[in-house]
KOLLO-692806 format. One record per atom (N, C-alpha, C, O): residue in three letters; x, y, z. Coordinates in steps of 0.1 Angstrom, whole numbers, plus 5000, padded with zeros to 4 digits. Layout:
residues N
ALAXYZ ...
***
This chain:
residues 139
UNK203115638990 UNK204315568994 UNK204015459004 UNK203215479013 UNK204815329001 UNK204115279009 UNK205215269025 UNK206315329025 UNK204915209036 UNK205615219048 UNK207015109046 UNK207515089057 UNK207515039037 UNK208715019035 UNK209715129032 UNK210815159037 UNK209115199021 UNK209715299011 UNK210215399024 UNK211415419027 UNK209015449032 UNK209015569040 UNK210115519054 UNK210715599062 UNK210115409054 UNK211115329067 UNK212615389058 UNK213415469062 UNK212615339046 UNK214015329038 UNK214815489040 UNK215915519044 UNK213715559033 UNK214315689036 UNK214315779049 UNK215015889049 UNK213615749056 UNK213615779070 UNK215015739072 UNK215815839074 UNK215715609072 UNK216715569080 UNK218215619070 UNK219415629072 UNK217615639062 UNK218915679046 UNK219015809056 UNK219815819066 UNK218015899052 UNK218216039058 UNK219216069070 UNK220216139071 UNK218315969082 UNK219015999095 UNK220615929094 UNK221415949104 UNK220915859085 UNK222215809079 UNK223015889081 UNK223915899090 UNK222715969070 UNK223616069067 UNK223916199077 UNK224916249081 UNK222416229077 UNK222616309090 UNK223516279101 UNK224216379104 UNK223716149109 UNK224616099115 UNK225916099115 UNK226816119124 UNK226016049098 UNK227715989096 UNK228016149093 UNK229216179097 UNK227216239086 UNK228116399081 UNK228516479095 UNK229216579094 UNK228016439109 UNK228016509121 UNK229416469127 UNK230216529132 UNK229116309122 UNK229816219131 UNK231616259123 UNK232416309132 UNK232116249112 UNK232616319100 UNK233316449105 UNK234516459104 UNK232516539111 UNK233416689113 UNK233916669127 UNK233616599137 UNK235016749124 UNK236316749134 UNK237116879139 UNK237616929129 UNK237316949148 UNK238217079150 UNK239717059150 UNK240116949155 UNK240417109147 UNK242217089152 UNK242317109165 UNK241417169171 UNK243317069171 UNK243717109184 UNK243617289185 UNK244117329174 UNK243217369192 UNK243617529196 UNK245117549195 UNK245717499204 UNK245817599187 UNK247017609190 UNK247717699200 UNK247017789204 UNK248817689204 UNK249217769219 UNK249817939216 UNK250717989210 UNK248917989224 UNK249218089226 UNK250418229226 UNK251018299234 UNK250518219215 UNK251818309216 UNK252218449221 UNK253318509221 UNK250718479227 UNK251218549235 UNK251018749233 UNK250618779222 UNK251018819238 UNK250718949232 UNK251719009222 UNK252819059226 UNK251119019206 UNK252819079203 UNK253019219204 UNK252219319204 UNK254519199204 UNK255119349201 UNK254519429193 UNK254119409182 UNK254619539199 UNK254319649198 UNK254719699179 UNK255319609172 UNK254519769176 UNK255419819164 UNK256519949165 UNK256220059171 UNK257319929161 UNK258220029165 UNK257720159162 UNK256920169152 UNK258020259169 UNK257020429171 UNK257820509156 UNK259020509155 UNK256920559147 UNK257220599135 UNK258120729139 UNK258220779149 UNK258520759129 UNK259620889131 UNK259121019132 UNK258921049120 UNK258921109139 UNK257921199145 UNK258221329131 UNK259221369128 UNK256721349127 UNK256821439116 UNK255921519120 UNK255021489129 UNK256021659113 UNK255521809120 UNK254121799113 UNK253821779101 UNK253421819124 UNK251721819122 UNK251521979109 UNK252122089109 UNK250721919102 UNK250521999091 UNK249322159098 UNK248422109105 UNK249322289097 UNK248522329099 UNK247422349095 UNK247122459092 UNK246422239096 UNK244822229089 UNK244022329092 UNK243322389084 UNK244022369106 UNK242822449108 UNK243322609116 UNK242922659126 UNK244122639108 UNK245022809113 UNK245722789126 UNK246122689131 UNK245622919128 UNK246822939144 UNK245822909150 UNK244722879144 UNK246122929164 UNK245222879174 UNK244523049176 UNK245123149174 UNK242823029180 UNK242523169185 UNK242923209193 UNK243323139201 UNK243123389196 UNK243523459203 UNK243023439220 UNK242323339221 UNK243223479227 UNK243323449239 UNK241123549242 UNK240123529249 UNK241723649233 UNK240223729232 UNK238823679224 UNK237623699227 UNK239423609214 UNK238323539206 UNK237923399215 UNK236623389216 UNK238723309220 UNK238223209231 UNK237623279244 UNK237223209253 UNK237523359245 UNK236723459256 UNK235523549249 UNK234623609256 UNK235523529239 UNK234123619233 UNK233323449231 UNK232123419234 UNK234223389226 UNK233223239224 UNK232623189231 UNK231523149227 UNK233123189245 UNK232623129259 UNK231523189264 UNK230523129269 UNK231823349263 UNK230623449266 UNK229223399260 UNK228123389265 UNK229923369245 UNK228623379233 UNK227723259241 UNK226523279246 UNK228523129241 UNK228223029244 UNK227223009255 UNK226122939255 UNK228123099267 UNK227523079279 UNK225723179279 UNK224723159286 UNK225823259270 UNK224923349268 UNK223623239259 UNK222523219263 UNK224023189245 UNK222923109245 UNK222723039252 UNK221723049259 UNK223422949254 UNK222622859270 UNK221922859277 UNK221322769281 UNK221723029281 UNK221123089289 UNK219723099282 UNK218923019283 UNK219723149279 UNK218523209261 UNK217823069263 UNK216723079268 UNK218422939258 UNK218222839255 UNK217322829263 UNK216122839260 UNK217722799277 UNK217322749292 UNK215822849294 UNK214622809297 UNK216122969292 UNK215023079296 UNK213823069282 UNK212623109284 UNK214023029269 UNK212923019263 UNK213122959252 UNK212222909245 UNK214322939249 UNK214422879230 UNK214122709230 UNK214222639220 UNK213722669239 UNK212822529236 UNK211922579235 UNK211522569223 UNK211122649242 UNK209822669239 UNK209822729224 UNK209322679215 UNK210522829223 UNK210022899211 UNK210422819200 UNK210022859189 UNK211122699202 UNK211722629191 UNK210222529186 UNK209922499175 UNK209522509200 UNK208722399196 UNK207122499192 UNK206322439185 UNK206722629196 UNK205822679193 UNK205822689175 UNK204822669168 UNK207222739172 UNK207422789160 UNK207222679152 UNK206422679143 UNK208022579153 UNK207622429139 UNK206322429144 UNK205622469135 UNK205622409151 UNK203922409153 UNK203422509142 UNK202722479132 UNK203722619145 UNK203222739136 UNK203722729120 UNK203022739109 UNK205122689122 UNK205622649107 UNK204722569098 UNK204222599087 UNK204722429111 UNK203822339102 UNK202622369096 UNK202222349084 UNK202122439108 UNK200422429104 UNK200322569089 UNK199322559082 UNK201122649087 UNK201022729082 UNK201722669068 UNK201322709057 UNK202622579070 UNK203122509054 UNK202122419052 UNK202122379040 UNK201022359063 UNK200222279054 UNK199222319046 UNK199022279035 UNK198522429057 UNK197322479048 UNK198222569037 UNK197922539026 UNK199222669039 UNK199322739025 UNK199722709013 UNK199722789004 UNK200122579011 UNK200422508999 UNK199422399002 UNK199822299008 UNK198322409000 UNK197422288997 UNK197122188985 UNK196722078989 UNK197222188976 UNK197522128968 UNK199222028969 UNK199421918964 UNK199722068974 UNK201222018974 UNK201221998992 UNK202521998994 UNK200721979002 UNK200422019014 UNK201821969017 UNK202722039020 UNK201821829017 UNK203221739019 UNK204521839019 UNK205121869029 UNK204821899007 UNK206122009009 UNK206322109017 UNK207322149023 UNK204622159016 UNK204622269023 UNK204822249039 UNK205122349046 UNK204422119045 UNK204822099056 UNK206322039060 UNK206622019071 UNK206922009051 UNK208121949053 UNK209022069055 UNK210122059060 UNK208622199050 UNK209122359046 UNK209022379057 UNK209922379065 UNK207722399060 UNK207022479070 UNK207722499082 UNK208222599085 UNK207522369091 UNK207922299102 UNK209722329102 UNK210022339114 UNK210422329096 UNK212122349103 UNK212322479098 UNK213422519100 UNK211322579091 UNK211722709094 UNK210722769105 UNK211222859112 UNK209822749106 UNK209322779119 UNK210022739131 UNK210022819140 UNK210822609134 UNK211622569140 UNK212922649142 UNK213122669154 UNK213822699134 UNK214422809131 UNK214222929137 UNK215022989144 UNK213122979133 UNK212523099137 UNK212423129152 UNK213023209158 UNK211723049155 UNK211123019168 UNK212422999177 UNK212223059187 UNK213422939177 UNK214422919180 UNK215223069182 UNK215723079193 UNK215323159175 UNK216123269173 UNK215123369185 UNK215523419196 UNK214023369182 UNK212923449190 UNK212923409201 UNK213223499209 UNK212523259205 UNK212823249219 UNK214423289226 UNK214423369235 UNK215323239223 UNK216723249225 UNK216923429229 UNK217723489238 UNK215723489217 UNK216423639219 UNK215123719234 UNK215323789243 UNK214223649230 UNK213623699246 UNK213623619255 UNK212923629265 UNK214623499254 UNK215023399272 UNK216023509271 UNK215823549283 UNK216723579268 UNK217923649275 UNK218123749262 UNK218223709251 UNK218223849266 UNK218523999257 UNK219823989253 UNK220123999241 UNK220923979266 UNK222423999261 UNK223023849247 UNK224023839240 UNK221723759249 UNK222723639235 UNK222623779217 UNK222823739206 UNK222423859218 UNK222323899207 UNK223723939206 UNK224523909197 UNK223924049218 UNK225224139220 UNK226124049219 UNK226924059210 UNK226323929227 UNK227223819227 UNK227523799215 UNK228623839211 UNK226523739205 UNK226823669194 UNK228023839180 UNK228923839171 UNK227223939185 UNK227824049178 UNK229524069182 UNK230524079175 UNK229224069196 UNK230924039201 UNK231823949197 UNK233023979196 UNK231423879195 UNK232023719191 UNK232723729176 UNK233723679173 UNK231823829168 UNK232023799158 UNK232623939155 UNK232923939143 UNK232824049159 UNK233624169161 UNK234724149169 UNK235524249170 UNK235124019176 UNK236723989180 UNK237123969168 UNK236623919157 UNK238624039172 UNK239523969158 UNK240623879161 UNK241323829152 
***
């Protein structure tokens, strides 16, 4: 190309580019009207009962116990045992399915996790067992 051609379209281009810039326009913002009203409050209908009566005054007191009791468990060993056990899970789903190792570690590892979880929980604190038994012998 020679340096007329490359002038020509250089200056076409930046043309356009200019006049399509120059070309756009916004409307004025129009004025604010303001925050609107509200919608008027619908006509009050009786909540359906989805999830039963409310629990007993005894069952929300066995729950709290239960609660307060793993917590405790939790705090006194079920991280540890949570994280010893998928260790153990793992290593034991990888090597015993060796051929397939992949599943067997994907297995492995969140029931050892599980496991380990229950065991620690039940020697960080002896009473989360009794709790959870209580809990579930409220009526």
């Amino acid at each position: 190309m020679n340096v007329m051609k490359k002038s020509a379209a250089s200056v076409l281009v930046a043309a356009t580019v200019t006049l399509g810039a120059g070309t756009a326009h916004a409307d004025p913002m129009a004025a604010d009207p303001g925050i609107p009203a509200p919608p008027p409050p619908a006509p009050a209908m009786p909540m359906p009962d989805l999830f039963g009566p409310p629990p007993s005054p005894e069952k929300q007191a066995a729950l709290e116990n239960m609660l307060n009791e793993l917590g405790m468990g939790w705090a006194n060993g079920g991280a540890a045992g949570t994280a010893i056990g998928a260790l153990i899970g793992l290593g034991v789903g990888c090597v015993s399915m060796f051929p397939g190792s992949l599943a067997g570690c994907i297995i492995g590892s969140p029931l050892g996790a599980v496991t380990g979880a229950v065991v620690g929980i039940g020697q960080g604190n002896p009473n989360a067992q009794q709790a959870i038994d209580e809990y579930l012998n409220t009526p």
